[in-house]
N, C-alpha and C positions, 0 to 999 in steps of 0.2 A: 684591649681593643673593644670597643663600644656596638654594639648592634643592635640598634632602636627602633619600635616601630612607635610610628606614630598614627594615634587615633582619637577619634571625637566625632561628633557627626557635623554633618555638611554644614558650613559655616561658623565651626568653632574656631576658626583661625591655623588650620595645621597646614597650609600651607607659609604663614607667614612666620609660626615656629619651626618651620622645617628648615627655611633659612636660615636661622638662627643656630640651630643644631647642630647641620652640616658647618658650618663654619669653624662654631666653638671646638666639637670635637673633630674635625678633620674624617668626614662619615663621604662616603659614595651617598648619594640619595639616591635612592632604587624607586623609583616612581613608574607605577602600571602601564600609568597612559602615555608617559615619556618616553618609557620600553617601548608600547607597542608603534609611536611613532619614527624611534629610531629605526627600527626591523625594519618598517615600511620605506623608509628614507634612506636606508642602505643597499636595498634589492635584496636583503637576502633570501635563501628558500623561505626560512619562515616566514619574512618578511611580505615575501609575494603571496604565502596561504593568506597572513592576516587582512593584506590588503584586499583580496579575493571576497575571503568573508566579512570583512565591512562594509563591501562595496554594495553585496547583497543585502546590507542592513540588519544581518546579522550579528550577536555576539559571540566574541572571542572566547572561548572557551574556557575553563579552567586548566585545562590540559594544555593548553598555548602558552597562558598569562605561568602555570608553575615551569615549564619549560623557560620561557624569558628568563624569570626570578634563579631557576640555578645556575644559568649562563652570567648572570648577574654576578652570581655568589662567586661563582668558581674565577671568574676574571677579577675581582676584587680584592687590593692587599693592603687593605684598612675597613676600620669598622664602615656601618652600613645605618642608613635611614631608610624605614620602608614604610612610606606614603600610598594608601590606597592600596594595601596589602599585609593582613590577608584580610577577606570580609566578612567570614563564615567561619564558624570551628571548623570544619575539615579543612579551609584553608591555612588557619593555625595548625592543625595538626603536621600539614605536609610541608608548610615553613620548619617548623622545629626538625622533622624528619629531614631535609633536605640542610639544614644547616649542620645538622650532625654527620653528615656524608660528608660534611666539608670540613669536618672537626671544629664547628663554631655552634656558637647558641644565641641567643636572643639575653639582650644582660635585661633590658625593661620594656615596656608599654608605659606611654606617657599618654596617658587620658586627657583632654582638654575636655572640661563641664562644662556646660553654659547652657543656662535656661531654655526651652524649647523657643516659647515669646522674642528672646534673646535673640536667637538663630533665623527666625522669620525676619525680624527687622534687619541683620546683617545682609542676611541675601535677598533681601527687596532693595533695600541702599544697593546691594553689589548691582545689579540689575541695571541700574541708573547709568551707571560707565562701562558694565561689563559686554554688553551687547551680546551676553547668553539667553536663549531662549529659553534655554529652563528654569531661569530664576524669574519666576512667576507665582504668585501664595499658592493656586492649586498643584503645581510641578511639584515646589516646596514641600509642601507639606506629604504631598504622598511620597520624595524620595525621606523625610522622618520616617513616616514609616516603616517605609522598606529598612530602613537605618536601626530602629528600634528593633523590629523583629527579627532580622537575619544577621544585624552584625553588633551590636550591644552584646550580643553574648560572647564575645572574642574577649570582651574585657573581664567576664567571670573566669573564661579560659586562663589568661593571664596570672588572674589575683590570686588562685589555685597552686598558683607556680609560685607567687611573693616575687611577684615578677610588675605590676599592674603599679603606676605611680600616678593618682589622681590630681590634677591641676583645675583649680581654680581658672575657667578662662575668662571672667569678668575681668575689664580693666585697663589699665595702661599695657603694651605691647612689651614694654621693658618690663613692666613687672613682673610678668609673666613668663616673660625668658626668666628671670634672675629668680624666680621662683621652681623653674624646671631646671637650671641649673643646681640651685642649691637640693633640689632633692634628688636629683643623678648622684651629686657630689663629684 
């Protein structure tokens, strides 16, 4: 059983390899913002905190988002994609802690590279159909930042493990599955 997180920063494509993934390998895709929108869309308690503190334009806490993720884990009976999770080593740390409560582990981290320049021009294209306000050069560039300096380091977390498989994201959309394919194996 397969338990993949997938990472890269904002506009390397992880979410159109995510679809790929979950397919191939038959994976739950564990997505943060999907989570937090289901809780919302079901009623449930948690559901009604999150919606509460969104409402206030607030962020969701870490204590929320790891609470989702082991209700995630513990209802899941096939490997797992986790999209947008974790962002921060102490969020890797409580991943690895939290799946070992569930007798599971993490088998890789699929890194998608792709040039900084690279990344600006995909999410000012995305912009064009996306009708997101934050794909804008100045939104952009300062969520790189924030991406360089609080969550790049999840990927040394990783490679520490022999856990970290770096991908080339320049390219054709197949090649690049068949290139994460082949090095999953």
């Amino acid at each position: 059983m397969k338990n993949i997180v997938i990472f890269g920063a904002p506009g390397a494509g992880k979410g159109t390899q995510s679809d790929f993934l979950v397919e191939k390998y038959n994976l739950n895709h564990i997505s943060t913002g999907d989570l937090l929108r289901k809780e919302i869309a079901d009623q449930t308690e948690l559901g009604k905190r999150i919606k509460s503190i969104m409402d206030s334009g607030s962020l969701v806490s870490d204590d929320i988002v790891v609470e989702m993720i082991d209700n995630a884990i513990a209802k899941s009976d096939r490997g797992m994609l986790f999209d947008g999770f974790p962002r921060n080593i102490k969020q890797a740390e409580t991943l690895d802690n939290i799946m070992r409560k569930h007798g599971r582990e993490i088998t890789c981290m699929v890194s998608l590279d792709v040039p900084r320049e690279e990344l600006i021009r995909r999410m000012l294209e995305r912009a064009k159909t996306s009708g997101r306000s934050d794909d804008n050069e100045q939104t952009i560039k300062h969520r790189l930042e924030e991406y360089e300096r609080q969550t790049k380091p999840v990927a040394d977390y990783y490679k520490q493990q022999n856990k970290l498989i770096a991908i080339n994201g320049l390219g054709k959309i197949q090649d690049i599955a068949a290139n994460i394919a082949n090095a999953i194996g």
